[in-house]
C-alpha positions in Angstrom: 4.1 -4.8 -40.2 4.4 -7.9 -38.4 4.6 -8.3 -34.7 5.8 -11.1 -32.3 3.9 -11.7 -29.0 4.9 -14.5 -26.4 2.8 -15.8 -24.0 0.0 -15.2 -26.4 -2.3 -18.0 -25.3 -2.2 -16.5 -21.6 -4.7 -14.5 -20.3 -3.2 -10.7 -20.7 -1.2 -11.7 -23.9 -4.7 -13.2 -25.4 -6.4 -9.6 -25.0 -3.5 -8.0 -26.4 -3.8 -10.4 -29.3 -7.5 -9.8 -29.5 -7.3 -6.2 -29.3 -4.7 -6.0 -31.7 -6.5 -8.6 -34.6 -9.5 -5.9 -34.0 -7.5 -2.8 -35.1 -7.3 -1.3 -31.5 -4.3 0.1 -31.5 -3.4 3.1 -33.5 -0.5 2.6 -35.9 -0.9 -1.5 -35.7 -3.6 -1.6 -38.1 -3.9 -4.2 -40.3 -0.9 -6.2 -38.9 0.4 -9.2 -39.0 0.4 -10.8 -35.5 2.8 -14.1 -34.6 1.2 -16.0 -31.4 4.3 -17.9 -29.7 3.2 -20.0 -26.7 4.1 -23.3 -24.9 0.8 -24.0 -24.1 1.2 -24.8 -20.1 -1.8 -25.2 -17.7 -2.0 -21.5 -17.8 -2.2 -20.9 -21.4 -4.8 -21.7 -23.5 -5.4 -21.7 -27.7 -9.4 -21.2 -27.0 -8.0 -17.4 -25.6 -7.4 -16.8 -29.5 -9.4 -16.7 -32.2 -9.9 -20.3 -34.2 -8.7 -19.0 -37.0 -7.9 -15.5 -38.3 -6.6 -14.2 -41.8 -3.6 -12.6 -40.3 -2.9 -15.0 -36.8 -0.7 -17.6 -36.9 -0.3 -19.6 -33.7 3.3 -20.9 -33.3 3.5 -23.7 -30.0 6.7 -23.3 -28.6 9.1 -22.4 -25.9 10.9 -19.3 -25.5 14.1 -21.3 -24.2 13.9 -23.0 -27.1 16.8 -20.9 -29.2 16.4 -23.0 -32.8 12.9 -22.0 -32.7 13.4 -18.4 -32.0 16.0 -18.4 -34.3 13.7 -19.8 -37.4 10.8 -17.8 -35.9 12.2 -13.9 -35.3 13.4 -12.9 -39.0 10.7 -10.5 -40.9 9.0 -9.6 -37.3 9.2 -5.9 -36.6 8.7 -5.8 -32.9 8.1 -8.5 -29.7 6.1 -8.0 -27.2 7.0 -10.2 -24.5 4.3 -11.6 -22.2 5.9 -15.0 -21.5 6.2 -16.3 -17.7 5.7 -18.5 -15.3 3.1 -16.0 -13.1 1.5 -17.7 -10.2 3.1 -17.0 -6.6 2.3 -19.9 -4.7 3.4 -22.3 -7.6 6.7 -20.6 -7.1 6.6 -21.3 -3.2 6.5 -25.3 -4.3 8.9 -24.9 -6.8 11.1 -22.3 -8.3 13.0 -23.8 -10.9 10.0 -24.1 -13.4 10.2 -20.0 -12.7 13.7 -19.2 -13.5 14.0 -20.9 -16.6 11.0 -19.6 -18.1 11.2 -15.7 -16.7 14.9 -15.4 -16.9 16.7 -17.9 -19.1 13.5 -17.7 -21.7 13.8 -13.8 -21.4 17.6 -14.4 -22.1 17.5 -16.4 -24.9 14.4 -14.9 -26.4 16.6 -11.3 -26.3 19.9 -12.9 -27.8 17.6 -14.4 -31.2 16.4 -10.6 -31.2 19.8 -8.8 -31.3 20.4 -11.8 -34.3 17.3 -11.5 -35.9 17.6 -7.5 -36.0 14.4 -6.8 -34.2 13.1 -3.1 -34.3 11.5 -3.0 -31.0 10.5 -4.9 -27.9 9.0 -4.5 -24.8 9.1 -6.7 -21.8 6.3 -6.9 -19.6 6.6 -7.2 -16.0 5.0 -7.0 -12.7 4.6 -4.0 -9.6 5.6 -7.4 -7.1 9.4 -6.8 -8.2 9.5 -3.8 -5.8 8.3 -6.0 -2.8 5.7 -4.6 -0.2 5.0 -0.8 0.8 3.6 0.8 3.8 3.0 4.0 2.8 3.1 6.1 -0.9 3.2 4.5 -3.6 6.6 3.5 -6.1 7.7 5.1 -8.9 10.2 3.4 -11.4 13.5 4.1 -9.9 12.3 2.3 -6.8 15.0 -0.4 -5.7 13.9 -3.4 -6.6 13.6 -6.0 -3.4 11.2 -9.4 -4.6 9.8 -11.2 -1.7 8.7 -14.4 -3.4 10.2 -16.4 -5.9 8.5 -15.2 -8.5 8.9 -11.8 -7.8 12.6 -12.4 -8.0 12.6 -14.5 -11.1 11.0 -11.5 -12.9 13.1 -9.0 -11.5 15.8 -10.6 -12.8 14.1 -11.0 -16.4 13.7 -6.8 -16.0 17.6 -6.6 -15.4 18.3 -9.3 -17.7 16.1 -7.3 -20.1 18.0 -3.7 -19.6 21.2 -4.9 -20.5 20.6 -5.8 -23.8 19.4 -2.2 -24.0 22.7 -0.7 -22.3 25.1 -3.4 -23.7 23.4 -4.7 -27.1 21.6 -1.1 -28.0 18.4 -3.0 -28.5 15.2 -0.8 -28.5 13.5 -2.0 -25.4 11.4 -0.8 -22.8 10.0 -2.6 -19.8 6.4 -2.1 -18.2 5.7 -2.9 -14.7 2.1 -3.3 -14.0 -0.5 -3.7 -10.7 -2.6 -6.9 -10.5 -4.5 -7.4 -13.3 -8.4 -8.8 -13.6 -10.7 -9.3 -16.4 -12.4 -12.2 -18.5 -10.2 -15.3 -19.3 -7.5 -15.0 -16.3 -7.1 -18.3 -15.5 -9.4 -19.8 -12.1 -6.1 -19.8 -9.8 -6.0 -16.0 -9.5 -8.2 -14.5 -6.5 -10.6 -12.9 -8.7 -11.3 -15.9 -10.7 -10.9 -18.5 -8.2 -13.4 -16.8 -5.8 -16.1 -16.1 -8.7 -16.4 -19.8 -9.9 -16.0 -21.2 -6.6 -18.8 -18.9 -5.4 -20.4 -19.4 -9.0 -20.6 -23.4 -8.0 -21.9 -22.8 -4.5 -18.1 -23.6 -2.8 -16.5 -21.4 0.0 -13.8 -19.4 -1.0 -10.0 -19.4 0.5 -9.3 -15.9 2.0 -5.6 -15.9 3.3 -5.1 -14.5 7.0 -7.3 -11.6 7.9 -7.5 -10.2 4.4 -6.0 -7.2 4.8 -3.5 -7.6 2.4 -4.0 -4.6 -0.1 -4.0 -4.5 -3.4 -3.9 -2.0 -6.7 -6.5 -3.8 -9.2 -6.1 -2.8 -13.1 -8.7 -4.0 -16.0 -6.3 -6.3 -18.0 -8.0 -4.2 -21.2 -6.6 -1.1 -19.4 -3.2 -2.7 -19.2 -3.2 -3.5 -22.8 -3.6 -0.3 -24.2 -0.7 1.2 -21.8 1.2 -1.7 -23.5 0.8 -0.5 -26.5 1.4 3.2 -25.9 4.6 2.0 -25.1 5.3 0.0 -27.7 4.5 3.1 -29.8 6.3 5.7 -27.5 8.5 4.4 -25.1 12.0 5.3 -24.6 14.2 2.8 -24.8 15.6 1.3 -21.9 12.9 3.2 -20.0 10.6 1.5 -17.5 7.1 2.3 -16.8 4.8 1.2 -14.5 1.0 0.5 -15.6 -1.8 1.0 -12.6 -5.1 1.4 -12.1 -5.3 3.5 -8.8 -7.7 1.2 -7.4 -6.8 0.1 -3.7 -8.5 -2.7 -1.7 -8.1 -5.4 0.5 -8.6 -8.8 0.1 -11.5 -8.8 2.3 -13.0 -5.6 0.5 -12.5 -7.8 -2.9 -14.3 -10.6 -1.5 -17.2 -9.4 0.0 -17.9 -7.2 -3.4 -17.3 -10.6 -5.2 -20.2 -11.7 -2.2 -22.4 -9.1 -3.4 -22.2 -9.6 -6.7 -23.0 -13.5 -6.9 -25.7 -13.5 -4.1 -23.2 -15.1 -1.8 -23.5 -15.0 1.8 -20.4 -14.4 4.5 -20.4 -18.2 5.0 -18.9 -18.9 1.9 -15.3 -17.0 3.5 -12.9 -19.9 4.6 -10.2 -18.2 6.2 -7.0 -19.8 5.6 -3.4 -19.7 6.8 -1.6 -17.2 5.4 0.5 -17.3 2.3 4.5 -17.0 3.2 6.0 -13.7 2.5 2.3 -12.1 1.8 3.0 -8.7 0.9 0.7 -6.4 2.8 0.4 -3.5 0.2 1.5 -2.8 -3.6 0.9 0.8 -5.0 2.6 2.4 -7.9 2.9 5.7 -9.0 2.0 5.8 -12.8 2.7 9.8 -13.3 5.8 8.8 -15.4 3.5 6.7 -18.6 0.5 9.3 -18.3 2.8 12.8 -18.5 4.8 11.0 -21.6 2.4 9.0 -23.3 -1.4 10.0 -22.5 -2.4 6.9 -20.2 -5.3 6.9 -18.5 -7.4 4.0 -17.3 -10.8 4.1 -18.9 -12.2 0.9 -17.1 -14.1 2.0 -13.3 -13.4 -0.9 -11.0 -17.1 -1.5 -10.0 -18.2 -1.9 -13.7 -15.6 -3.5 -14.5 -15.5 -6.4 -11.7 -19.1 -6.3 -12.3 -19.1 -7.1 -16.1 -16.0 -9.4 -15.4 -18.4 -11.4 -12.9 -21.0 -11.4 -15.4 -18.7 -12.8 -18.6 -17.6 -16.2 -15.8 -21.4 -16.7 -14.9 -21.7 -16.5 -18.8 -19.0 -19.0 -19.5 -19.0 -22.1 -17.8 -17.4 -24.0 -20.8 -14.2 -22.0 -20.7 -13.6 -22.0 -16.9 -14.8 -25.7 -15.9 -12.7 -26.6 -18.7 -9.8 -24.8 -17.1 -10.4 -25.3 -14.3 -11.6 -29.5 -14.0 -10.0 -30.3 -17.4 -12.3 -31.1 -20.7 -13.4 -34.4 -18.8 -15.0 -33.4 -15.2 -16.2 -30.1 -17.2 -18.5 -32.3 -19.6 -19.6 -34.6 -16.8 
């Protein structure tokens, strides 16, 4: 078996890659895996291993149709990871976002139908619902983006579905909460307020902080991925959480805690536009079909995800400064 995943050099695609390279998934086992990435700031080919016996690393786009075209034939399934992911890059400018998350999901889904792909699933985000006050959403909630890049990525979900209902292909569509974990890239919060606090720098909190959020180990999210990609029905969403609520604030002062960090090191900031004040999603649908469960607790795993940046400097002053400022 051989098995197509774009966006591979990001950081959620990268532990999917990993995990699946290591024989973590059951039924994947030995497979071939092809890594497809453009290699933008946000991804990254030290995510993936240097070399591995069955890895090969393809840089490319996923607008680009000759290459997916050449590349698709002899791959059994896609996983598709692919996007432009950062909200307040989409506040400065959108275009980048629709091209990659909706014409790149397009064009990636018509050299499928070509190619004959068996199976695919398209990965998306809990931010195409918009904000929620109260409950929690489950899949058949209307879907009402707030940001740019919400909206480019709802459209890649209905972009997605009608090459199920139109084209017949066997696809399914995951929807998941914000992910953390080692190698997200140093613009996320999590990230962004570990190395900052790491090198002694204040970190940005918008507003008052008490924009909530539902925080999922990105190891978590892989395997729900893949029980998907095993089980799924098509044309079936399914959200992926991790039932773990908190605030900004609450986030920041853990993140505090954990790296010795005073209250001084809290800027606050003016508040993003169109913050969302709460995401929650109801994940009864993927654990009553196909046995998810998160096995990561949130105060290990923030704590271990702490531990691995204090750990790595190389990786996320590289990232972060480029290879330059990171050696000086």
């Amino acid at each position: 078996m051989r098995i197509l995943i774009t966006g591979a050099a990001g950081f959620i695609g990268s532990n999917f890659v990993r995990n699946l390279l290591a024989d973590h998934y059951a039924g994947w086992e030995g497979a071939g895996v092809t890594a497809l990435d453009k290699l933008t700031y946000a991804g990254n080919r030290a995510n993936l291993p240097a070399a591995h016996p069955r890895l090969e690393f393809v840089r490319g786009d996923i607008c680009d149709a000759g290459l997916l075209r050449e590349l698709l034939p002899g791959h059994d399934a896609v996983v598709h990871f692919a996007a432009e992911s950062h909200v307040d890059r989409s506040l400065e400018g959108a275009g980048e976002f629709f091209r990659t998350n909706v014409l790149g999901t397009q064009t990636l889904l018509d050299a499928v139908l070509d190619s004959g792909i068996e199976r695919v699933v398209h990965v998306s985000t809990d931010e195409v619902y918009g904000s929620i006050e109260a409950g929690a959403w489950t899949e058949d909630w209307p879907l009402l983006p707030n940001t740019p890049y919400a909206a480019s990525k709802a459209c890649s979900d209905l972009v997605a579905r009608t090459y199920w209902r139109t084209h017949g292909v066997d696809l399914s569509i995951t929807r998941c909460s914000n992910n953390y974990g080692p190698f997200q890239h140093p613009e996320k919060l999590i990230p962004l307020f570990v190395t900052n606090l790491l090198e002694g720098r204040q970190v940005p909190l918008y507003g008052d902080g008490r924009n909530i959020r539902e925080w999922l180990h990105v190891d978590d999210h892989c395997r729900g991925i893949h029980l998907v990609l095993q089980g799924g029905r098509a044309g079936e969403v399914y959200n992926i959480g991790g039932g773990n609520e908190r605030t900004n604030r609450a986030i920041t002062e853990r993140l505090l805690e954990l790296t010795g960090s005073g209250p001084e090191m809290i800027r606050h900031v003016a508040d993003r536009k169109a913050h969302d004040l709460r995401y929650s999603i109801d994940e009864s649908k993927i654990r009553e079909e196909l046995g998810y469960a998160p096995l990561t607790g949130f105060d290990a795993g923030l704590a271990a995800t702490v531990a691995w940046y204090r750990d790595n400097p190389d990786w996320w002053k590289t990232v972060k400064y480029g290879a330059e400022r990171a050696d000086g």
